[in-house]
VEXKOLVEX-203489 format. One record per residue: residue in three letters; y, z, x of N, C-alpha, C in turn; chain. Coordinates in Angstrom, 3 decimals, decimal comma, m for minus. Layout:
N
ATOM     r    n.north       n.up     n.east   ca.north      ca.up    ca.east    c.north       c.up     c.east   c
ATOM   Ala          Y          Z          X          Y          Z          X          Y          Z          X   A
...
This chain:
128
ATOM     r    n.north       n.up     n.east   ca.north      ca.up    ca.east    c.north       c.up     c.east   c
ATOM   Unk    m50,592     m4,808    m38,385    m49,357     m4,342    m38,966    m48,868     m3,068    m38,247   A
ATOM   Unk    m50,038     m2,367    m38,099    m49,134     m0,954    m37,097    m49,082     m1,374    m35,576   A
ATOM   Unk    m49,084     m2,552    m35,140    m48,566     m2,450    m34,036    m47,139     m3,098    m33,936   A
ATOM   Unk    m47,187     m4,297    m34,871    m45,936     m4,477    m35,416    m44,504     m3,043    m35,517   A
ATOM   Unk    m44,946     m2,486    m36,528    m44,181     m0,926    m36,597    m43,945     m0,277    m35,381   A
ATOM   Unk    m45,196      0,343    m34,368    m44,613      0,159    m33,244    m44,066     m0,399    m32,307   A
ATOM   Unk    m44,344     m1,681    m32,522    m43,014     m2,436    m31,338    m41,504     m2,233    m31,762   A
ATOM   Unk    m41,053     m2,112    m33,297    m40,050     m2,253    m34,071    m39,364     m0,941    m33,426   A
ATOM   Unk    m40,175     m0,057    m33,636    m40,093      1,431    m33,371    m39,844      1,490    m31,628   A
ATOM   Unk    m40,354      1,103    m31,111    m39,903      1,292    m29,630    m39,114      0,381    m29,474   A
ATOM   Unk    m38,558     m0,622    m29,746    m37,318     m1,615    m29,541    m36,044     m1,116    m30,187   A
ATOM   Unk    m36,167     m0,367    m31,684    m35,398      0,552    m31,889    m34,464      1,869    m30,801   A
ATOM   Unk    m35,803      2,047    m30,107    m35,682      3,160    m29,421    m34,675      2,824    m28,183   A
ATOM   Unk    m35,389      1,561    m27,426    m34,795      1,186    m26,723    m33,458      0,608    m26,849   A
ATOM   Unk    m32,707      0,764    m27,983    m31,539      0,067    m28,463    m30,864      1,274    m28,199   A
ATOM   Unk    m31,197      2,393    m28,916    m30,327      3,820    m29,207    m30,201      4,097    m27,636   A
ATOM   Unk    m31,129      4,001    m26,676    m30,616      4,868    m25,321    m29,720      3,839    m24,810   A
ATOM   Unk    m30,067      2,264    m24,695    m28,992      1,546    m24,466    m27,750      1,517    m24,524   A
ATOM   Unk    m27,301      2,142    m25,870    m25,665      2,349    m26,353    m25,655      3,470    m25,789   A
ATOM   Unk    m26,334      4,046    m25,408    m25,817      5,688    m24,809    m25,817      5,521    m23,841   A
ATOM   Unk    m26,737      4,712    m23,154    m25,863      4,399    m21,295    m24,940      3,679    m21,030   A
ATOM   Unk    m24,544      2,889    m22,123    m23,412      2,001    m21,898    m22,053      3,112    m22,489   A
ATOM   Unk    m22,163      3,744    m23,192    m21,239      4,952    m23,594    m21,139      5,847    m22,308   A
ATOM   Unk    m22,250      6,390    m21,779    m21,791      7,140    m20,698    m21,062      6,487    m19,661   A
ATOM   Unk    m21,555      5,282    m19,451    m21,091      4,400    m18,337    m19,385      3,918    m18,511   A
ATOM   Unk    m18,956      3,759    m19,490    m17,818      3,524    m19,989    m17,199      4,908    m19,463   A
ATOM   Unk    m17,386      6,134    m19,804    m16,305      8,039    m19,669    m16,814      7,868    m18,303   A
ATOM   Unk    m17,887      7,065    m17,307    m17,848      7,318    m16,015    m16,192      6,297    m15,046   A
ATOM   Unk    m16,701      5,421    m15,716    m15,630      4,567    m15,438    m13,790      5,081    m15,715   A
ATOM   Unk    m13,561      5,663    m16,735    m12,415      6,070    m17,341    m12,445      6,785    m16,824   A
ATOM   Unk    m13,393      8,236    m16,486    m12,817      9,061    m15,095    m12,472      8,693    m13,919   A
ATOM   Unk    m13,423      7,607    m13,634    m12,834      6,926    m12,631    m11,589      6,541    m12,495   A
ATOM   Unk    m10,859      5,902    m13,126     m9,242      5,454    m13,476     m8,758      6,529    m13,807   A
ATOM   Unk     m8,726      7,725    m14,080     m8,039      8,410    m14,372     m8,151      9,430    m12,938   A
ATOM   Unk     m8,869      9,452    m12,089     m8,707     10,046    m10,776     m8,187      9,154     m9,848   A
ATOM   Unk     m8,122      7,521    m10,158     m7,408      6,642     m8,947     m6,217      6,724     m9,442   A
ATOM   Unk     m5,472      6,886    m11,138     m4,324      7,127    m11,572     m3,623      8,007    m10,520   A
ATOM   Unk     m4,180      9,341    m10,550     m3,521     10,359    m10,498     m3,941     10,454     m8,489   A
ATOM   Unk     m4,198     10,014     m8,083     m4,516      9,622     m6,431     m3,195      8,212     m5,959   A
ATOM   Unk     m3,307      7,532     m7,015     m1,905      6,858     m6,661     m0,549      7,561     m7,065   A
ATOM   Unk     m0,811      7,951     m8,085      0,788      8,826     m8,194      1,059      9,893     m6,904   A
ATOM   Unk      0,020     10,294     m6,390      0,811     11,368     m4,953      1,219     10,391     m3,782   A
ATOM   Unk      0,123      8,914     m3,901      0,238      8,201     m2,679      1,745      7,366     m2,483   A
ATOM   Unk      1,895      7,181     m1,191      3,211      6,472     m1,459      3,426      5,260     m1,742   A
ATOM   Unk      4,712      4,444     m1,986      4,650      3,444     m2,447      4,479      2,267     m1,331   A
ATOM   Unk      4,117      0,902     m0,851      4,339      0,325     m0,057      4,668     m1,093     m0,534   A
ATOM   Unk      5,933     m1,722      0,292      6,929     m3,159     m0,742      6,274     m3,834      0,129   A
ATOM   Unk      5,743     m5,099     m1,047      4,885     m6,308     m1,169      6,129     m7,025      0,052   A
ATOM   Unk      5,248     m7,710      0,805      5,806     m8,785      1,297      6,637     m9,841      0,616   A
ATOM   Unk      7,983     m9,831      0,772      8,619    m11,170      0,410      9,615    m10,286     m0,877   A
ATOM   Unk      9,246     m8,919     m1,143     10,437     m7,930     m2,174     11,726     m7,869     m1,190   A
ATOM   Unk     12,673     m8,469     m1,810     14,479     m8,014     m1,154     14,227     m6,444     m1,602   A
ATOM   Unk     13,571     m5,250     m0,730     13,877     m4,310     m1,042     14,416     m3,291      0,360   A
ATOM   Unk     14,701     m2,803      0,546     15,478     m1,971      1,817     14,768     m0,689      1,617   A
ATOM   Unk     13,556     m0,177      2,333     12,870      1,048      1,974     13,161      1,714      3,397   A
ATOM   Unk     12,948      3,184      2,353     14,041      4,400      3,441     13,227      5,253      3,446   A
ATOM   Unk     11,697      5,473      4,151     10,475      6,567      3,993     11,406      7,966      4,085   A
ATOM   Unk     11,113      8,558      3,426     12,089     10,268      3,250     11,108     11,075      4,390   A
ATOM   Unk     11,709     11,427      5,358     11,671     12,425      6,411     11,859     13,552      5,824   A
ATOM   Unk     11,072     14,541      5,687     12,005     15,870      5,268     11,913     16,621      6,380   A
ATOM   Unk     11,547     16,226      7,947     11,659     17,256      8,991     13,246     17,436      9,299   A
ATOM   Unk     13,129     19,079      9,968     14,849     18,896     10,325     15,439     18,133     11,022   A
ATOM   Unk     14,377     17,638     12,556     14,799     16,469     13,387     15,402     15,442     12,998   A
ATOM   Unk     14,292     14,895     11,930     14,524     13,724     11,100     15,667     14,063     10,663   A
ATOM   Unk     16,335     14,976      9,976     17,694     15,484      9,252     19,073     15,098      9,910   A
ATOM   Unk     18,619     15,619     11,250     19,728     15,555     12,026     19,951     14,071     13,306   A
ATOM   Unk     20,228     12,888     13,097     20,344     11,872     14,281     21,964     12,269     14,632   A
ATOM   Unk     21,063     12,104     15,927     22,845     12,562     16,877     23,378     10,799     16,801   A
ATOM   Unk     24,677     10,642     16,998     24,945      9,408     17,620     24,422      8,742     18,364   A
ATOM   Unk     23,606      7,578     18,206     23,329      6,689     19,400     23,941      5,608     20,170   A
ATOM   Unk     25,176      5,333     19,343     25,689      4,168     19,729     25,302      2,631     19,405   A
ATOM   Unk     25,353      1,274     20,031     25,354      0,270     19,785     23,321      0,074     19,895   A
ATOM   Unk     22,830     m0,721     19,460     21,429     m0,793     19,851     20,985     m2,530     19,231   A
ATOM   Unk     21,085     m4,026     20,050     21,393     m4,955     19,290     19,807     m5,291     19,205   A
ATOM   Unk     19,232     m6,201     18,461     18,004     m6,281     18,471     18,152     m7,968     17,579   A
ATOM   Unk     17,590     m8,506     18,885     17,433    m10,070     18,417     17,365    m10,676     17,062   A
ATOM   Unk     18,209    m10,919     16,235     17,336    m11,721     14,913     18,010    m13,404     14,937   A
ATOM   Unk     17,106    m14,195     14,841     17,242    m15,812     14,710     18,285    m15,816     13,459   A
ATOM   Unk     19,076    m17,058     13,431     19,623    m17,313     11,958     18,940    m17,089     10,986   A
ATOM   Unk     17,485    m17,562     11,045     16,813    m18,125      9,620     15,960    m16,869      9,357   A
ATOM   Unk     15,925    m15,529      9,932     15,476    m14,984      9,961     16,059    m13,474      9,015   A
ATOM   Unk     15,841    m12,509      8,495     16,477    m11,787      7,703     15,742    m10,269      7,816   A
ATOM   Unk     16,298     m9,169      7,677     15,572     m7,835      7,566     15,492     m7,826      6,237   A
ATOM   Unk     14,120     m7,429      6,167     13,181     m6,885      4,914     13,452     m5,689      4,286   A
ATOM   Unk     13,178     m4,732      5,214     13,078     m3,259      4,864     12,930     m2,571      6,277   A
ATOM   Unk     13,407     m1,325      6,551     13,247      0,007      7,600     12,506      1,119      7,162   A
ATOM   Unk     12,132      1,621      7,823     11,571      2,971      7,858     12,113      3,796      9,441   A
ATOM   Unk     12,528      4,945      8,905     13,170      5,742      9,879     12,122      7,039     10,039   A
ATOM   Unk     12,260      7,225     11,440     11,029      8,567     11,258     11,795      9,196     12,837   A
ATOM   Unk     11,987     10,214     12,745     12,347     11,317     13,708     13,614      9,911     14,777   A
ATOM   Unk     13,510      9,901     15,839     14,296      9,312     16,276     13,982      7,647     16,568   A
ATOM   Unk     12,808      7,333     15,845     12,408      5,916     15,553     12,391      5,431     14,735   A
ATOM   Unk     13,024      4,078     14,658     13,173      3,216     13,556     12,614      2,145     13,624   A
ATOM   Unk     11,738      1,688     12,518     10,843      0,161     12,500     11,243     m0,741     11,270   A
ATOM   Unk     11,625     m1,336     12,132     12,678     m2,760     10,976     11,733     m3,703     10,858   A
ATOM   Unk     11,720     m4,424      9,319     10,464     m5,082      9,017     11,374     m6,468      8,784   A
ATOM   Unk     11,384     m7,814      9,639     11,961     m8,703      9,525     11,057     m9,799      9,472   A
ATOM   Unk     11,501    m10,920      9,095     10,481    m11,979      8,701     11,637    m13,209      8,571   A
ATOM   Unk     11,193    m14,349      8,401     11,945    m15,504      8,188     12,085    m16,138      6,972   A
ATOM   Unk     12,805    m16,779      6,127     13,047    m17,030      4,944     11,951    m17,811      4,285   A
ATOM   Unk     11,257    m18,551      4,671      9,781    m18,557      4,296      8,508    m17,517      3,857   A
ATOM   Unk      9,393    m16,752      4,992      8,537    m15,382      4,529      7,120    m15,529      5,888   A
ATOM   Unk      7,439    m16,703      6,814      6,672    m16,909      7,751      7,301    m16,149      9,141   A
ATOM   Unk      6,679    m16,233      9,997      6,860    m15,336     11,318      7,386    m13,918     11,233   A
ATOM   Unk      7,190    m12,876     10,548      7,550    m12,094     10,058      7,074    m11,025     11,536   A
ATOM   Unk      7,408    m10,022     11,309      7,235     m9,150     12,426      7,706     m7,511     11,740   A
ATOM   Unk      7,335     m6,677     13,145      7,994     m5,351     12,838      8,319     m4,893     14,077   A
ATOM   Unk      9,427     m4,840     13,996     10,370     m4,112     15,582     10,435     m2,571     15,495   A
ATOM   Unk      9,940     m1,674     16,535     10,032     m0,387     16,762     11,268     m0,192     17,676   A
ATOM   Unk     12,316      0,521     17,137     13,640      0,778     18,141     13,509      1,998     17,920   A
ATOM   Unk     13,482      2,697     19,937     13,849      4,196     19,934     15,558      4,503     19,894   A
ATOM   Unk     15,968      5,516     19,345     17,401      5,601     18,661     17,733      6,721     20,199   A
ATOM   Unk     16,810      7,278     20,479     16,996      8,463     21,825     17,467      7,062     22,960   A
ATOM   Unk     16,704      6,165     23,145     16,291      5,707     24,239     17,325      4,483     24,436   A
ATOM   Unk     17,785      4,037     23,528     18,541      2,789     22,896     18,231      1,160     22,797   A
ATOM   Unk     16,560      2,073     23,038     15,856      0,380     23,337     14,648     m0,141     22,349   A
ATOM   Unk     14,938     m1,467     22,541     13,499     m1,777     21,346     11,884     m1,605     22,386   A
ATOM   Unk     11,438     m0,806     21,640      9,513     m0,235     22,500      9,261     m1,157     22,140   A
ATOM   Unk      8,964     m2,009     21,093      7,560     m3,199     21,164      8,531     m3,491     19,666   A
ATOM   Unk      7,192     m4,993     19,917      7,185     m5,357     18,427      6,307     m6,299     18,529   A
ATOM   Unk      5,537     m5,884     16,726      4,407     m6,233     16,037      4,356     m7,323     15,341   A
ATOM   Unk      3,612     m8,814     15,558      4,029     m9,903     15,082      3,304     m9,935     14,130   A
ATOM   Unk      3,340    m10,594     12,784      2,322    m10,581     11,711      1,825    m12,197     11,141   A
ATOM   Unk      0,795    m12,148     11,815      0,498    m13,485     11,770     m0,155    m13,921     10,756   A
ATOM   Unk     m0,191    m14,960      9,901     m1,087    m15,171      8,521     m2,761    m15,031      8,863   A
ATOM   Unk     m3,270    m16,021      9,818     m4,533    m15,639     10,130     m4,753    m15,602     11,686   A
ATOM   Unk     m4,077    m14,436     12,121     m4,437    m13,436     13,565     m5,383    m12,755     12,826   A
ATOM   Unk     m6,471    m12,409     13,394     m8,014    m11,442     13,500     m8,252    m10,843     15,060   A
């Protein structure tokens, strides 16, 4: 019978620290989310593939402030093909275009100094 009592007694025991590591483990976790919360709110935002959204990254340098005139600058797009979104940064601009499928999609770098397209980045579903 008293070993009975002690097993009861240490299975008891082992119950009470149980809920207390699963309690701590829970405020470890919730700090956790509450530091990736507040780590995404400074980070910036980035639009999902296939959003009709037109994103305009905010430059706050003065360069960035000021684009002189560049004039005409044409840059190939197919019929079936459509601009996504831009990002403008000092005197470069990268236009994010893709095709109405949302297949062959790409990103064109045009220098605005230079009046020419530098490269462009094809985005392939499974390129590795």
């Amino acid at each position: 019978m008293r070993v009975v009592k002690t097993l009861v007694a240490f299975m008891g025991l082992l119950i009470v620290i149980g809920i207390g590591l699963v309690a701590y483990g829970l405020s470890l976790d919730k700090n956790a989310k509450d530091q990736d919360a507040a780590l995404s709110e400074q980070a910036p935002t980035v639009p999902m593939a296939g959003e009709n959204q037109v994103v305009n990254a905010p430059d706050v340098s003065p360069a960035a402030a000021q684009i002189t005139p560049f004039g005409d600058i044409a840059v190939d797009i197919e019929p079936d093909e459509r601009l996504i979104g831009y990002t403008v940064s000092g005197d470069h601009v990268t236009l994010h275009i893709e095709g109405v499928d949302g297949l062959a999609a790409r990103l064109v770098i045009v220098s605005l100094s230079e009046k020419t397209v530098l490269g462009r980045i094809l985005l392939a579903p499974n390129a590795q």
